[in-house]
N, C-alpha and C positions, 0 to 999 in steps of 0.2 A: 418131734424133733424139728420139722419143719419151721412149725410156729413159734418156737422159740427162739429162731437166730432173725424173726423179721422185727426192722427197726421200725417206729413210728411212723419216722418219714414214706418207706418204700413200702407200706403197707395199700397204700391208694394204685399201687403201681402192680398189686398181686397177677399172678398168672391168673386167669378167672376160667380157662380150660381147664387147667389143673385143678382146683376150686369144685370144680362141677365133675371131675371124676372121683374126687376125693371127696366127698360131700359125706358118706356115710362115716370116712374116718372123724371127719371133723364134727359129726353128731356122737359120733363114739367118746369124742372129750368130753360131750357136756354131760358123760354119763359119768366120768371117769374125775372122782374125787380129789383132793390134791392128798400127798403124807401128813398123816396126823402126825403135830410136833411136840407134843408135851400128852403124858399119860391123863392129866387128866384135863380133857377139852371138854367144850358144854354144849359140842355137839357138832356136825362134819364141817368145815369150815369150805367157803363156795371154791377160793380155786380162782388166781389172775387168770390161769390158761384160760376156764370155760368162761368168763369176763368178755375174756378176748374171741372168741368162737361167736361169741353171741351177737360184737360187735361186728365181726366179721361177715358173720352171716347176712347183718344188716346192712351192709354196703354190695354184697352182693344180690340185695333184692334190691337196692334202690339202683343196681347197673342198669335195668332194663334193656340187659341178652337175655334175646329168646335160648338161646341152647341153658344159661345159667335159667334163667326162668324154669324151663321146663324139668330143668335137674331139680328141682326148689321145689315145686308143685309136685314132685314123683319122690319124693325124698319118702321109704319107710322105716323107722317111723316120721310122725311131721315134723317139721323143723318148730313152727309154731308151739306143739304140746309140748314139745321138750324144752325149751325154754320157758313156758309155765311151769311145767312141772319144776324146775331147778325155782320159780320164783316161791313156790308152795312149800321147796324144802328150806328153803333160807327167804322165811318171813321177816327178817330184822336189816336185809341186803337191798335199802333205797338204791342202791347204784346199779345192782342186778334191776330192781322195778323197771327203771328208767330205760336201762338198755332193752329190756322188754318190750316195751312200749311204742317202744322207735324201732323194733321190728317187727312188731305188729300192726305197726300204721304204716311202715313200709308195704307191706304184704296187702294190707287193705286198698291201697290205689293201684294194684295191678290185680285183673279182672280174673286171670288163670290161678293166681294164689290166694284169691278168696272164694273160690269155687273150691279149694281144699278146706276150708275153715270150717265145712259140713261134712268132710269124709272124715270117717275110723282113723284114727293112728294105730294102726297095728293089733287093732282088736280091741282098743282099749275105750273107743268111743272118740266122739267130735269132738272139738276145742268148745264150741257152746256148753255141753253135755259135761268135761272138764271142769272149767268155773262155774256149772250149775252146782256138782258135787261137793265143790269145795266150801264153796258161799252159802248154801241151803243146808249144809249137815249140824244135824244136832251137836249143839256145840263146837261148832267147827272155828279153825284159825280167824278167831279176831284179829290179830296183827296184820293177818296177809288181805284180810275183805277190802280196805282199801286201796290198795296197789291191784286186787283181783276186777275190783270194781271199775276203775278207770281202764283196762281191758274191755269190762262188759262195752262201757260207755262207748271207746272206740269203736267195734260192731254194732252197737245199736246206730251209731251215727252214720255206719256204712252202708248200712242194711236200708236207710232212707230211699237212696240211690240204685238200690240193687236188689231188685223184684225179686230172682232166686235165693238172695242173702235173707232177704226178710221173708219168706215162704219156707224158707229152710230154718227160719230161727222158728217159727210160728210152730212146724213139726216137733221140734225140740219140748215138749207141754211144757216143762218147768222155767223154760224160758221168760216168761210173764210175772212168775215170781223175783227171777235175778234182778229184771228191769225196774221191780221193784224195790228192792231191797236197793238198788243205784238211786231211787229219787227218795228215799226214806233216808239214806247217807248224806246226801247234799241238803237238803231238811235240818238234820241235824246240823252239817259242818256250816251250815248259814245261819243258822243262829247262833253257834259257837262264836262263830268271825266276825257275828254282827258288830256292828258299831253303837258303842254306846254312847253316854251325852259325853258332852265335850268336856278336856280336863279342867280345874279349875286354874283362874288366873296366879300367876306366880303372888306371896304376900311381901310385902317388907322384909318380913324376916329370912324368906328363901330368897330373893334377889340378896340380900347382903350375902348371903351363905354361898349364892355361885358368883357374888363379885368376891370373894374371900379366895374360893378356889383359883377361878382365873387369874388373881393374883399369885397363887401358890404356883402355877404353869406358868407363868410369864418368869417369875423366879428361877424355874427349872430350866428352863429354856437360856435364858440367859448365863446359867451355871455351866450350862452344855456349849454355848458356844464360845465363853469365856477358855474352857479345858481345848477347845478345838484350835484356839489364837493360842494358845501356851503349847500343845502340841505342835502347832507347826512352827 
């Protein structure tokens, strides 16, 4: 109920006390479905509220308060796995990746909240150990391995800097494989993207065809503004 009566605007202006004692509730949303609207759906659909949760959460790590900090790094389960995990269950939700993303790069420049990105969430294993699962399973979500991947990327990029990040990825054994399976994607998606030779030059016959057109919009244009002098 809270999060429902806050506008856009007054969103920057949240109580951030509040926020940090309420932290578990607001992990309890991203657990928490929205109503299915029609019998027959093609499967649980993500929910503006956890949308909004996820974005929230990301403004509250980029506050940089220790007391929110420390609520944030003490959160069980992590705040981190459970926004993967919501990206795992809605493979087809770019606007979930993104907001993912942007809280997980939040989390990764503060030194206390990637010292969590190696603990347990709740039994369930590390966020490394997470996207090892998901990425490495036979047969597992093609859709989601590219938004799971740019996750990888962002830790591999952290972990540069962060002697315990990259001793604790190194722990993780299948970690070597993920890093892999991230330069075998960019492999591919650079050749996909590559650029090929240059198009050919317009002939005769296609310059008269778009001088034709542009004819036909100059016509239109001028019909339109012809109706806009007889309206007024």
């Amino acid at each position: 109920p809270y999060l429902a009566h806050i506008s856009p605007i007054s969103r920057p202006y949240l109580d951030r006390r509040w926020c940090s004692v309420q932290l578990p509730q607001l992990l309890a949303l991203l657990r928490t479905p929205p109503p299915v609207l029609t019998a027959r759906g093609t499967g649980e659909r993500l929910g503006s509220h956890r949308l909004l949760v996820v974005e929230l959460l990301t403004a509250l790590v980029n506050a940089g308060r220790p007391p929110l900090t420390a609520a944030l790094a003490s959160s069980k389960p992590s705040v981190l796995c459970e926004a993967v995990r919501l990206v795992l269950a809605h493979p087809r939700c770019s606007v979930l990746h993104m907001a993912t993303h942007r809280l997980l790069a939040g989390a990764l420049g503060v030194r206390q909240l990637r010292a969590t990105i190696l603990s347990n969430a709740a039994g369930t294993g590390s966020l490394p150990a997470m996207l090892a699962d998901a990425i490495l399973a036979e047969g597992g979500p093609q859709l989601t391995t590219p938004a799971l991947l740019e996750l990888v990327a962002a830790i591999d990029q952290a972990a540069q800097a962060d002697r315990a990040l990259a001793a604790g990825l190194v722990a993780e054994g299948r970690w070597s494989k993920v890093t892999a399976s991230l330069r075998e994607y960019r492999r591919a998606t650079a050749r996909e993207w590559a650029s090929g030779p240059p198009p050919p030059r317009p002939t005769a016959g296609m310059q008269a065809h778009g001088a034709e057109q542009d004819g036909e919009m100059s016509e239109l244009f001028a019909a339109l503004r012809q109706l806009q002098t007889q309206s007024a």
